[in-house]
TORKOL-375327 format. One record per residue: x, y, z of N, C-alpha, C, O in turn; residue in one letter; chain. Coordinates in steps of 0.05 Angstrom, whole numbers, plus 32768, in hexadecimal, padded with zeros to 4 digits. Example, Ala and Ser with C-alpha at 12.3 -4.5 7.8 and 13.67 -1.06 7.14 Angstrom:
<atoms>
n_east:n_north:n_up:ca_east:ca_north:ca_up:c_east:c_north:c_up:o_east:o_north:o_up:aa:ch
8108:7F8E:809C:80F6:7FA6:809C:8108:7FBE:809C:811D:7FBE:80A9:a:A
8101:7FD3:808E:8111:7FEB:808F:8102:8001:809D:810C:8017:80A1:s:A
</atoms>
This chain:
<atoms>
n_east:n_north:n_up:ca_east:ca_north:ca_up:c_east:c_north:c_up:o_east:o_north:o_up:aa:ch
76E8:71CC:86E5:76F6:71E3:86D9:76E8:71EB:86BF:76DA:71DC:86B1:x:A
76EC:7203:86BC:76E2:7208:86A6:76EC:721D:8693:76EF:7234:869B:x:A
76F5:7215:8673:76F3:7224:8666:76F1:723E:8659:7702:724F:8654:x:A
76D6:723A:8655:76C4:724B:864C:76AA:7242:8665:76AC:7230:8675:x:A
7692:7255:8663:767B:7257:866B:765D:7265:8664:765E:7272:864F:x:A
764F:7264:866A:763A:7271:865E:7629:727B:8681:7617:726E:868C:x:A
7632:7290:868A:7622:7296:869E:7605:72A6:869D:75F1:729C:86A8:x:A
7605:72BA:8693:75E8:72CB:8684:75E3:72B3:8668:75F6:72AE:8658:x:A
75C4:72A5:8665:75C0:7295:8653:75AD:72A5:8646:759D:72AF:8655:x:A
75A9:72AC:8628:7593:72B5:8619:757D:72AC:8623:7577:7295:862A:x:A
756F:72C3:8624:754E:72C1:8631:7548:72AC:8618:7542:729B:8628:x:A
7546:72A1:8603:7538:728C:85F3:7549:726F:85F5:7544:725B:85E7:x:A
755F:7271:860C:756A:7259:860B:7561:724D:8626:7564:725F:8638:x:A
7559:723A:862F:7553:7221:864C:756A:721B:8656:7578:720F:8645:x:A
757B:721F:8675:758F:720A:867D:757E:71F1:867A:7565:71F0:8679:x:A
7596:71D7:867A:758D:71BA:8684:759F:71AE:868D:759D:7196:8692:x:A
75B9:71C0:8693:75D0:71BC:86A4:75DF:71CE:86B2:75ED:71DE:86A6:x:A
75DF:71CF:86C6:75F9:71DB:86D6:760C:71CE:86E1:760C:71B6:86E6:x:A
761F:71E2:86E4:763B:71D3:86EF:7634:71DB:8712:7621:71E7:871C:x:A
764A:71CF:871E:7649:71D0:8740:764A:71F9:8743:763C:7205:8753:x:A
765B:7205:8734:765D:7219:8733:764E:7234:8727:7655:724B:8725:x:A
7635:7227:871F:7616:722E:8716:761F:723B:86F2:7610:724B:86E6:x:A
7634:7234:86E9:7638:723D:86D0:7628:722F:86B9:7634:7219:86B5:x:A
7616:7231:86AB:7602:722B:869B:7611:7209:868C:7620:7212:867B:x:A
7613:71F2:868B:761C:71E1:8679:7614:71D8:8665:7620:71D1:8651:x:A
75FF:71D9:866B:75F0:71CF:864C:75C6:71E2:864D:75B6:71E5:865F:x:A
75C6:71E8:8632:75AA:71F5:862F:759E:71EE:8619:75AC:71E7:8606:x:A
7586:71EF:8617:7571:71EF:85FF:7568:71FF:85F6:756A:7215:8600:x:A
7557:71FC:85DC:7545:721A:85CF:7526:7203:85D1:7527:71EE:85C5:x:A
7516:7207:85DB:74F9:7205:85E1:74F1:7209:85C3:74E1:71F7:85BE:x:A
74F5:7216:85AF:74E7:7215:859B:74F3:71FC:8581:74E4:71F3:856F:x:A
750F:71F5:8587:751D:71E8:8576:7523:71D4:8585:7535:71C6:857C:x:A
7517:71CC:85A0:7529:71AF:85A9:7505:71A0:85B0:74F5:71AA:85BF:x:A
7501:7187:859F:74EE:717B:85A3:74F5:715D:8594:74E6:7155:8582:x:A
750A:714F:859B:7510:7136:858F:74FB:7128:8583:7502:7121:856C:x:A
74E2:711F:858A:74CC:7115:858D:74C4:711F:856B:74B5:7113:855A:x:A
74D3:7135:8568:74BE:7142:8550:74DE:7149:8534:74DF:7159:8522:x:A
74EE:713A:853C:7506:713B:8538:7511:7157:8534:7519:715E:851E:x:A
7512:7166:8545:7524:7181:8553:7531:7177:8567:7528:7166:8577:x:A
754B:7182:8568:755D:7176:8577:7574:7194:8576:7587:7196:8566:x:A
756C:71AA:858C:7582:71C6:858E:758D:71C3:85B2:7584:71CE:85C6:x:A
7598:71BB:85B0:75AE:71BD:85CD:75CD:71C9:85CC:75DF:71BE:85BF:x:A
75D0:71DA:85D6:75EE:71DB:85DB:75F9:71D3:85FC:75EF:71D7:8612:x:A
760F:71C9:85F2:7622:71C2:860E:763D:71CD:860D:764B:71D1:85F9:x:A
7647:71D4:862E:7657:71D8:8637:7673:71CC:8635:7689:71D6:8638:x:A
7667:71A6:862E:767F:719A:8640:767C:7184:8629:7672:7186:8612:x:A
7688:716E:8636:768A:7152:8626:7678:7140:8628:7675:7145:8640:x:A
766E:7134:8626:7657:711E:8635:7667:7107:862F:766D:70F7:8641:x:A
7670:7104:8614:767E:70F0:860C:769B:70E1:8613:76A5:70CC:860B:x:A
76A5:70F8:862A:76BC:70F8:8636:76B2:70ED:8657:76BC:70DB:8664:x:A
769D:70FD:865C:768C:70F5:8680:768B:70D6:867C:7675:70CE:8674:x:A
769F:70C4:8680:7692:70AA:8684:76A6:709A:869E:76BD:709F:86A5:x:A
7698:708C:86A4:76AA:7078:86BA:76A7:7058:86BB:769A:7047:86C8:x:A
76B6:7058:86A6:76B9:703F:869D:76BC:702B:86B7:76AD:7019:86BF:x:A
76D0:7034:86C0:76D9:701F:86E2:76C8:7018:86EB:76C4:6FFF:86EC:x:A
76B5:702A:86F4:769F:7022:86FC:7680:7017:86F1:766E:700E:86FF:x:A
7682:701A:86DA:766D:700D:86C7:7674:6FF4:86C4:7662:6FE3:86C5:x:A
7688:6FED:86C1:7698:6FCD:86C7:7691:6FC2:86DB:7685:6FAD:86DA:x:A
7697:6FD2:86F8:769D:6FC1:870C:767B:6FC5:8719:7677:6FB5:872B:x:A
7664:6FD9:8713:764D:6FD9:871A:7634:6FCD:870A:7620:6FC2:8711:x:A
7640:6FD7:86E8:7629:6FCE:86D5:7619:6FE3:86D8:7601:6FDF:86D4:x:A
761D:6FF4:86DD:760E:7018:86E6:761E:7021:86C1:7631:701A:86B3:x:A
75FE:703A:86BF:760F:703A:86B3:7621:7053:869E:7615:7069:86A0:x:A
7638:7056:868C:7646:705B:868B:7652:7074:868F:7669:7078:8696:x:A
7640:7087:8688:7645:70A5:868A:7645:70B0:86AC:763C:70A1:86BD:x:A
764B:70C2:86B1:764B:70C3:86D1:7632:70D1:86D5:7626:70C8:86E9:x:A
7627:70E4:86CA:7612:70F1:86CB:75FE:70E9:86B0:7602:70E9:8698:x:A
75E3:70E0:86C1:75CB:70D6:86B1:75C2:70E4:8697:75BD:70DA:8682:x:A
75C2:7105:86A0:75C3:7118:868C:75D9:710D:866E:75D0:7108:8658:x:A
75EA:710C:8673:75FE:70FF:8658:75ED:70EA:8649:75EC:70EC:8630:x:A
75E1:70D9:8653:75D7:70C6:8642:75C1:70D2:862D:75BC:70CC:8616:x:A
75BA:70DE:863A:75A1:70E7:863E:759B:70F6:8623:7589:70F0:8614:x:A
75B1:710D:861D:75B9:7119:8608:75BC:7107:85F3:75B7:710E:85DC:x:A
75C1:70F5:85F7:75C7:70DE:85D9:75AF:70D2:85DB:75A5:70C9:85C7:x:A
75A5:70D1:85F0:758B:70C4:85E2:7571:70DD:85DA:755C:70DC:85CE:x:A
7579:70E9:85E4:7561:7103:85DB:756A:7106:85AD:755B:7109:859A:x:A
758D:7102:85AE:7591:7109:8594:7585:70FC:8583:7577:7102:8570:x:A
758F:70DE:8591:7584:70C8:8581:7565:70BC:857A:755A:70AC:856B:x:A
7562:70CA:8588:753C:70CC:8582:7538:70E9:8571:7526:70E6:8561:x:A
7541:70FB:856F:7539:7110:855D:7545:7102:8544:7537:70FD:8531:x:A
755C:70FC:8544:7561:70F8:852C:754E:70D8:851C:754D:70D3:8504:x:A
7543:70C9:8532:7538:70B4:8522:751C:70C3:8518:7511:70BB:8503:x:A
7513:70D4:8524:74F8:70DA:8524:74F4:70F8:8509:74E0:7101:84FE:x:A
750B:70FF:8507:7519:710F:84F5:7516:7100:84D3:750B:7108:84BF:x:A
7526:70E3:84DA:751B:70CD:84C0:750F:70C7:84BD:750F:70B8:84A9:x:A
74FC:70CC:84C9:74DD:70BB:84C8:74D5:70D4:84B7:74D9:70D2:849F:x:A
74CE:70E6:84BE:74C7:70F9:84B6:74CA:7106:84A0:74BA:7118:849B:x:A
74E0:70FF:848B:74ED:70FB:847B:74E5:70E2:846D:74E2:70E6:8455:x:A
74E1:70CE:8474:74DD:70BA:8463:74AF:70C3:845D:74A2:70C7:8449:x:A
74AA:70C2:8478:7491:70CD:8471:7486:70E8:845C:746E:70ED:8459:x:A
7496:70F3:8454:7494:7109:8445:7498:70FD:842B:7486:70FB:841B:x:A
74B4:70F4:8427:74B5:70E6:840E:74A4:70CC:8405:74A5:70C4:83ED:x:A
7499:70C3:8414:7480:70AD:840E:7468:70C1:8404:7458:70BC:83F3:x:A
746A:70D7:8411:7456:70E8:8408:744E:70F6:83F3:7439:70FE:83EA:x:A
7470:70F6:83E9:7470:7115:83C8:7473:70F3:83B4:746A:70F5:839D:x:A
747B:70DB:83BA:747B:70C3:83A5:745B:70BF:839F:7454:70BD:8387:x:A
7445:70BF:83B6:7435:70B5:83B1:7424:70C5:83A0:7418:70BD:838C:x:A
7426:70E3:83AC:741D:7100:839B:7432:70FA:837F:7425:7101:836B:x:A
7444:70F2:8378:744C:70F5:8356:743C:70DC:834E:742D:70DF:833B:x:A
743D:70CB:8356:7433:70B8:834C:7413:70B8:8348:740B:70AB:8335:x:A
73FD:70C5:8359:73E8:70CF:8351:73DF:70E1:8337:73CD:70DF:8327:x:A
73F4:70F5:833A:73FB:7107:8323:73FD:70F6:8304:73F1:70F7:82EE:x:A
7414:70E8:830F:7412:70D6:82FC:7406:70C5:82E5:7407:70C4:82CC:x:A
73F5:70B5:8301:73D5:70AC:82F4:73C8:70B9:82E4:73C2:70B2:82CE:x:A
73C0:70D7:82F6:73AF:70E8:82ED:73BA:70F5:82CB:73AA:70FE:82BB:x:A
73D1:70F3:82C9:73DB:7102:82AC:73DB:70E9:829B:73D5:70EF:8283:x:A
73DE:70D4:829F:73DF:70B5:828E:73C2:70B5:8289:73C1:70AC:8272:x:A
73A5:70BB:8294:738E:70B6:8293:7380:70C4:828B:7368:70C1:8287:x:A
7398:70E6:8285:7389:70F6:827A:7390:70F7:825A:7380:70FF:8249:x:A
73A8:70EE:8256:73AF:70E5:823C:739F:70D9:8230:7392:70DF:821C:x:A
739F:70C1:823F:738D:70A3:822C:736E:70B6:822E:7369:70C0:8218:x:A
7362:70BA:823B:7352:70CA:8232:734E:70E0:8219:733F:70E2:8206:x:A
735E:70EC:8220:7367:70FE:81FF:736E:70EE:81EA:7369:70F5:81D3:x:A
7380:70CF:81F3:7383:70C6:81D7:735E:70BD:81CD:7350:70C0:81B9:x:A
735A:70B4:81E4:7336:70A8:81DD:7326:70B6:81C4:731F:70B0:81AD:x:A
7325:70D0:81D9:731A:70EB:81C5:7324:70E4:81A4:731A:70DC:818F:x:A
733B:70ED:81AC:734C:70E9:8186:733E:70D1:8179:7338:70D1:8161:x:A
733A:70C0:8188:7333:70A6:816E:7319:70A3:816F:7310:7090:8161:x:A
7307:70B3:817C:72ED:70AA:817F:72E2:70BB:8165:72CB:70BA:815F:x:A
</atoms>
């Protein structure tokens, strides 16, 4: 059943889901969805977090979401967003190491100037 739907999808958005009834469920943007590089743009239709079958993840050890796609989405997030921190922590290792050069460089240009003064 459905809601809402999205049948005509913006020419800049990707399906990566349909329903049995070909109504768009979930899409991407190609320019903003690249987890890998921490971009992470999807919208969805539905629940993923609700799609699960517990009964049977119990009684098979299969597993929990009913459709592979659901997982899938959390792990696509969860990789943008780790790869998102990295990226983030690599930047700020970057502008510490750049102040701290700066640094040097103004401490060394002092003592130098003080040099001058007493020479």
């Amino acid at each position: 059943y459905h809601h809402q739907g999205i049948r005509p999808l913006a020419t800049r958005f990707k399906p990566m889901a349909h329903s049995e009834d070909g109504l768009v469920e979930a899409f991407y943007d190609p320019l903003l969805y690249a987890p890998a590089d921490g971009r992470f743009m999807v919208g969805l239709q539905f629940h993923p977090e609700r799609m699960q079958d517990l009964a049977r993840h119990l009684a098979t050890e299969e597993p929990l979401f009913e459709y592979a796609g659901c997982w899938r989405i959390y792990e696509s997030f969860v990789e943008a967003a780790r790869s998102y921190q990295d990226r983030l922590e690599t930047h700020h290792r970057a502008v510490a190491d750049d102040l701290r050069s700066r640094a040097v460089a103004h401490a060394l240009a002092a003592a130098r100037a003080d040099l001058a003064l007493r020479a």
